[in-house]
C-alpha positions as CSV (number, residue, x, y, z in Angstrom):
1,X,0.0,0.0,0.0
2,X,1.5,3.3,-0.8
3,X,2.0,5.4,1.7
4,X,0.1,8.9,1.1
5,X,2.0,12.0,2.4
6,X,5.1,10.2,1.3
7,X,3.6,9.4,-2.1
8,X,3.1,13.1,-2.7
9,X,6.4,14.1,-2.1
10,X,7.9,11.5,-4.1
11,X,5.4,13.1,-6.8
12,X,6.6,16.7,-6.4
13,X,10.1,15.2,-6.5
14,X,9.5,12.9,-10.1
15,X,8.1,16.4,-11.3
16,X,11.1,18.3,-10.2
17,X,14.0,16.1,-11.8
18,X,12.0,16.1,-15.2
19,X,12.0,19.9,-15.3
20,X,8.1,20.2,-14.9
21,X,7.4,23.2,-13.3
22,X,3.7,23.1,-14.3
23,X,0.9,20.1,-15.9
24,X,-0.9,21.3,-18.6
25,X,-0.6,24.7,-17.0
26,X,-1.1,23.6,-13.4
27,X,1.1,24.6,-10.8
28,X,3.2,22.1,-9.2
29,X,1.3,23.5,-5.8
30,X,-2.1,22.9,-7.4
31,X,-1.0,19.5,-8.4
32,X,-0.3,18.5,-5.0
33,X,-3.3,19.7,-3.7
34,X,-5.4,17.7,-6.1
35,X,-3.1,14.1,-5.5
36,X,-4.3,14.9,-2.0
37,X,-7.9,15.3,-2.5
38,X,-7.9,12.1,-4.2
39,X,-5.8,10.2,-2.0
40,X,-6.9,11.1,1.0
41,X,-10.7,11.7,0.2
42,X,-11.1,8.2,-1.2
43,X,-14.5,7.0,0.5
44,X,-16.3,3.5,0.2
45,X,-18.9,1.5,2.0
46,X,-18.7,-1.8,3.4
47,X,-21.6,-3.8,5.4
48,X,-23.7,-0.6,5.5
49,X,-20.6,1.0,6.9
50,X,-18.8,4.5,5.2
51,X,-15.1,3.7,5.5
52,X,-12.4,6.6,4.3
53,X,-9.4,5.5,2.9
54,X,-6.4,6.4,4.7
55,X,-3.7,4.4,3.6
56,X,-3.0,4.1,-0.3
57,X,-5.1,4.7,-3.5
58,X,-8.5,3.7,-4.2
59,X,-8.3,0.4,-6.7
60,X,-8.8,0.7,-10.5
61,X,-7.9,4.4,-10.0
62,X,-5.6,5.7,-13.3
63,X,-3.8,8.0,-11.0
64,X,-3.3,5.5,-8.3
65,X,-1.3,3.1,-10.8
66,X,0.4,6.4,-12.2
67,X,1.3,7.2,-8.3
68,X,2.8,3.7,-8.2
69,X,4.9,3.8,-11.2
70,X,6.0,7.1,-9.7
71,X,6.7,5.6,-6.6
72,X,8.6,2.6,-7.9
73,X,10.8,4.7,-10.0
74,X,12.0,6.7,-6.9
75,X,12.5,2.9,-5.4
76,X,14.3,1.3,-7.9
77,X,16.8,4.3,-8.9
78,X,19.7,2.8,-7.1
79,X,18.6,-0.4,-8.7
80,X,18.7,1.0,-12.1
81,X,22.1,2.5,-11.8
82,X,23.6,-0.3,-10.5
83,X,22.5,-2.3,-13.6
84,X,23.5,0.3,-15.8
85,X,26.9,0.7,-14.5
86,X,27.6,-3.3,-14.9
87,X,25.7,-2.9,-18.1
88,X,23.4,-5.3,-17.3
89,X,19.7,-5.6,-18.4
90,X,16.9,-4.3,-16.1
91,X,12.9,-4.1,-16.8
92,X,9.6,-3.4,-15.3
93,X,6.3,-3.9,-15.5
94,X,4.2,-1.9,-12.8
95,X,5.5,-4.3,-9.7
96,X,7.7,-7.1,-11.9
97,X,11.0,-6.8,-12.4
98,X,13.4,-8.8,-14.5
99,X,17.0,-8.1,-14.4
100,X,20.2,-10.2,-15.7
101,X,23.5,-10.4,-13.5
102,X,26.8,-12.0,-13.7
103,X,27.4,-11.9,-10.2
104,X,27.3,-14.9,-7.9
105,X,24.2,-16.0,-6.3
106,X,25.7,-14.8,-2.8
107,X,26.2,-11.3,-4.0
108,X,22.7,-11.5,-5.8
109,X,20.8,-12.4,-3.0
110,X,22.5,-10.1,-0.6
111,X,22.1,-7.1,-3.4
112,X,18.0,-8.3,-3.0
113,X,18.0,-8.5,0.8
114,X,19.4,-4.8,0.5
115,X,16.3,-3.6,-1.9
116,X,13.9,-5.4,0.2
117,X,15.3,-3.4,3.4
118,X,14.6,0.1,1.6
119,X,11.1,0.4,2.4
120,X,8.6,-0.8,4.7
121,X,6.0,-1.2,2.3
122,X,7.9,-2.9,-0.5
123,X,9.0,-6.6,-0.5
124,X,10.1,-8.2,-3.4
125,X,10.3,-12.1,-3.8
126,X,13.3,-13.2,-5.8
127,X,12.9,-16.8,-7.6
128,X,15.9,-17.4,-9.5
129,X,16.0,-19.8,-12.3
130,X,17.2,-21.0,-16.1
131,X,15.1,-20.6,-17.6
132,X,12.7,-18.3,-15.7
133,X,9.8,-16.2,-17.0
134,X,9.2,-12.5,-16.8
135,X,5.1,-11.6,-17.9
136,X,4.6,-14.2,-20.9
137,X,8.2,-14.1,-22.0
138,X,10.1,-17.1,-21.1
139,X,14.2,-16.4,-21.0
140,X,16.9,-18.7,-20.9
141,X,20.6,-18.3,-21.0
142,X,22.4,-20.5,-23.0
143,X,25.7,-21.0,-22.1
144,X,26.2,-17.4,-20.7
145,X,26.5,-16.3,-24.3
146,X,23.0,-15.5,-25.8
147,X,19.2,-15.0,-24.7
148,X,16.4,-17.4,-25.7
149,X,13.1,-16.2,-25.6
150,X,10.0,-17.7,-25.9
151,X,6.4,-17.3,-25.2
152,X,5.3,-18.3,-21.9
153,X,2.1,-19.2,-21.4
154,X,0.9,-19.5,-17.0
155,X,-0.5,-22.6,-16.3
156,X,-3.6,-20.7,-14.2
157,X,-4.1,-18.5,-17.2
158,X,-7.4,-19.7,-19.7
159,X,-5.7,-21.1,-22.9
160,X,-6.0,-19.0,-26.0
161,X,-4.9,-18.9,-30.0
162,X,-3.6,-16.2,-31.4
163,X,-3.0,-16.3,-34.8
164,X,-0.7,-13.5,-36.8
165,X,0.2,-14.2,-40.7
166,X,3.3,-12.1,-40.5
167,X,7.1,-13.0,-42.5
168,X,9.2,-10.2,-40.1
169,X,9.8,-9.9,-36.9
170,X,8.1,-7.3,-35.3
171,X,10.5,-4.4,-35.1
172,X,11.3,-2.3,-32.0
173,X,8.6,0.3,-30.9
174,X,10.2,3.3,-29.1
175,X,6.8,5.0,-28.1
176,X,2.8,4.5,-28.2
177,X,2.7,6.0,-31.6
178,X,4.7,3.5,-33.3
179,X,2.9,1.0,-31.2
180,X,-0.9,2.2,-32.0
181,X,0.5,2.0,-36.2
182,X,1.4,-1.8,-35.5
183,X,-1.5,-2.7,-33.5
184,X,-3.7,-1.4,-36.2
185,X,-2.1,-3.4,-38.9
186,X,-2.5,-6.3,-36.9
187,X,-5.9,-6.1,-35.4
188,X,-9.0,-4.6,-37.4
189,X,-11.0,-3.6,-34.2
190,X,-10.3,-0.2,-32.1
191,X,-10.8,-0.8,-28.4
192,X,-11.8,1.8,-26.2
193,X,-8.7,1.8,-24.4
194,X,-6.9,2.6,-28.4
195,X,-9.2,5.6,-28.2
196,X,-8.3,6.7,-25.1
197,X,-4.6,6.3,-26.0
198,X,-5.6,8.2,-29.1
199,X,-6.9,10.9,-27.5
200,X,-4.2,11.8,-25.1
201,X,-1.4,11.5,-27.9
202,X,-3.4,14.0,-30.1
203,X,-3.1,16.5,-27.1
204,X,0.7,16.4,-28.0
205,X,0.1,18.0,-31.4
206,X,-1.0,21.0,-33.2
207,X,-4.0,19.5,-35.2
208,X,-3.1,22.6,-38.2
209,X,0.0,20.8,-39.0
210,X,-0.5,17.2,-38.4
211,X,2.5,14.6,-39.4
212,X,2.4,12.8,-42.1
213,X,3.2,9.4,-40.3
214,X,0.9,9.5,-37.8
215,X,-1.3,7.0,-36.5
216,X,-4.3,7.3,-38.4
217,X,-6.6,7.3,-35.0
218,X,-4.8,9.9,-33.8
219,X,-5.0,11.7,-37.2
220,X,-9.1,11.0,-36.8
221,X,-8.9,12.5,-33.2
222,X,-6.4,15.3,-34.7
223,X,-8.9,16.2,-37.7
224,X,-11.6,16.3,-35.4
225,X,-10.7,18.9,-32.7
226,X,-9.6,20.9,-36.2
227,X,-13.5,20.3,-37.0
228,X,-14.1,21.4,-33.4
229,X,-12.3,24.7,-33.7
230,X,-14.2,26.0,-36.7
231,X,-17.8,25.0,-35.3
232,X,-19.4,27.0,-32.6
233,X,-20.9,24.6,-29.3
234,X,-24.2,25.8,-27.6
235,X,-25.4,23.5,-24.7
236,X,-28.7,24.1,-22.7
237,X,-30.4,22.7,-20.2
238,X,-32.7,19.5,-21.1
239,X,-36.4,19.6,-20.1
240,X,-39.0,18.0,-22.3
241,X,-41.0,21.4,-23.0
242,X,-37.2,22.6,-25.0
243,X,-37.1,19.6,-27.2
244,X,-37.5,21.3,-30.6
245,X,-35.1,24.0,-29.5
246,X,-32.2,22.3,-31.6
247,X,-33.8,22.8,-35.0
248,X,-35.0,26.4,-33.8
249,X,-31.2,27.5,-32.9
250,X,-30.1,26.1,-36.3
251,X,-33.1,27.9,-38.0
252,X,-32.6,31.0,-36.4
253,X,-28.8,30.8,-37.2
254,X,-29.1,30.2,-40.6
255,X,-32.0,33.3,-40.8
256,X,-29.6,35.6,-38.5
257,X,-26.0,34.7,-40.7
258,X,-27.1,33.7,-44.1
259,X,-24.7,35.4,-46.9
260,X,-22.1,36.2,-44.2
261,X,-18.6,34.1,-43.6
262,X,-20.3,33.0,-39.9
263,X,-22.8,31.1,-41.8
264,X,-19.5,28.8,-42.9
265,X,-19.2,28.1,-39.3
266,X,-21.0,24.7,-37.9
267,X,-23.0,24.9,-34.9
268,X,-23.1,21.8,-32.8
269,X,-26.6,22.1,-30.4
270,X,-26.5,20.0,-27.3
271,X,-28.3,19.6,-24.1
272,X,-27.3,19.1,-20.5
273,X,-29.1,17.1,-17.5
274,X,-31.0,18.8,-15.1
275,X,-28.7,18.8,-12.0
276,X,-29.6,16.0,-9.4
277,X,-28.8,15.5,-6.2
278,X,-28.8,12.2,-5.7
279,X,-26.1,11.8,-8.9
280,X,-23.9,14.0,-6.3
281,X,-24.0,11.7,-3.6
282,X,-23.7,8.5,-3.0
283,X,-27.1,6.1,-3.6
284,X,-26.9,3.2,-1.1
285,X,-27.4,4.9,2.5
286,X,-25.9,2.6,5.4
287,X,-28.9,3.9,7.9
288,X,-31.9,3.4,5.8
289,X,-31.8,-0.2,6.5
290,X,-32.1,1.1,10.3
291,X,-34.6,3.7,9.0
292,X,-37.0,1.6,7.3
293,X,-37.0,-0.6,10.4
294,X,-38.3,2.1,12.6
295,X,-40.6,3.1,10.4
296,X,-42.0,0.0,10.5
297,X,-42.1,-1.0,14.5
298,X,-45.9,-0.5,15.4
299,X,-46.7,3.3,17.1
300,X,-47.7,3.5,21.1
């Protein structure tokens, strides 16, 4: 579990040895603040019980795996540099690590019991094998002179095909964009974690001139905020008695603009919810069990 107050820090300190001074113009102070709210004001209910979180990240949470990462680089840096200075090989996925070592298994054991004794909240277990498996890789070392690899496949996991017509091997990606251009040579279907992926690469680019060797979702995503830019968005709030107010905002555009250079400009209509309260807070109540009890009992 990741400690919170120290998790921040370690944050604030990532941010600082990159040379961010702001997040998508956010203050490094503002940043903080909101790492906090969502660390610390992590609520859940168990039992008909309201429990606040107090140590750690709430499950499932994007920002809570992100925190991790962040937290394991600031773990691992001594690590790291070690293997780089021996110029060895060294790898993580989120909390697996696989690393290569020509060093007895006296001095590698003793270098583990050292990592282990870093933090409190971060033990490591260390099976050491040939061949051994890192995520569905299998590795062996043959001879001390080359690496085998191999797909490995856990015995717990459900079996599968998968089936790629392919005469190269696949070459080396360097970032999600070369990635997203493979997977969609590979795979006809976008998943919604593609489009996500999509979404936040396009933020890195200026959609009026857009790279030729893009990723042609990110192009789509690219292309559309340029659509976006030259349309004009008017939201109001839903209620049934405003349903034909759509086609009256397009008609009363198109009477108010006609033969002028606005009437080139798209108008996107859409509609909001009605605020609700019981959207802002949470459904299930732990005392209306209780409630509904009393209401029940028979009066004096």
């Amino acid at each position: 579990m990741l400690p919170q107050e120290e998790s921040i820090f370690i944050l604030k300190k990532f941010l600082d040895h990159f040379g961010y001074y702001n997040v998508q113009r956010m203050s490094i102070e503002a940043v903080e603040q909101l790492a906090r709210i969502v660390l610390t004001e992590n609520v859940f209910i168990y039992e008909d019980t309201y429990y606040r979180q107090v140590v750690g990240g709430a499950m499932g949470s994007p920002f809570t795996l992100t925190l991790a990462n962040i937290f394991m680089w600031h773990w691992e840096r001594q690590f790291v540099e070690h293997q780089r200075q021996k110029n060895e090989l060294y790898g993580r996925y989120i909390d697996d690590i696989f690393f290569t070592s020509d060093d007895s298994i006296d001095e590698i054991n003793r270098m583990l019991n050292e990592a282990n004794s870093r933090h409190p909240n971060i033990k490591i277990t260390s099976p050491i094998s040939n061949p051994t498996s890192f995520l569905d890789v299998q590795v062996e070392n043959v001879n001390g002179k080359q690496l085998l690899t191999s797909v490995y496949h856990k015995e717990a996991a459900e079996p599968c095909l998968y089936s790629i017509t392919s005469t190269s091997i696949i070459p080396m990606i360097h970032d999600e964009n070369e990635f997203s251009i493979i997977r969609c040579r590979l795979l006809d279907a976008t998943s919604v974690q593609e489009h996500q992926r999509a979404a936040r690469l396009a933020e890195q680019f200026n959609f009026v001139d857009i790279p030729p060797n893009i990723d042609p979702l990110v192009k789509e995503k690219l292309l559309k905020r340029k659509e976006r830019a030259d349309s004009i968005i008017i939201h109001y709030t839903y209620e049934q008695r405003f349903a034909d107010y759509g086609r009256k905002i397009h008609q009363l555009w198109d009477n108010v603009f006609h033969g002028t250079p606005l009437k080139q400009k798209r108008v996107i209509v859409g509609t909001r919810n009605n605020p609700n309260l019981s959207k802002e807070l949470i459904c299930r109540n732990p005392f209306k069990k209780q409630k509904d009890i009393r209401d029940e009992s028979p009066c004096d």
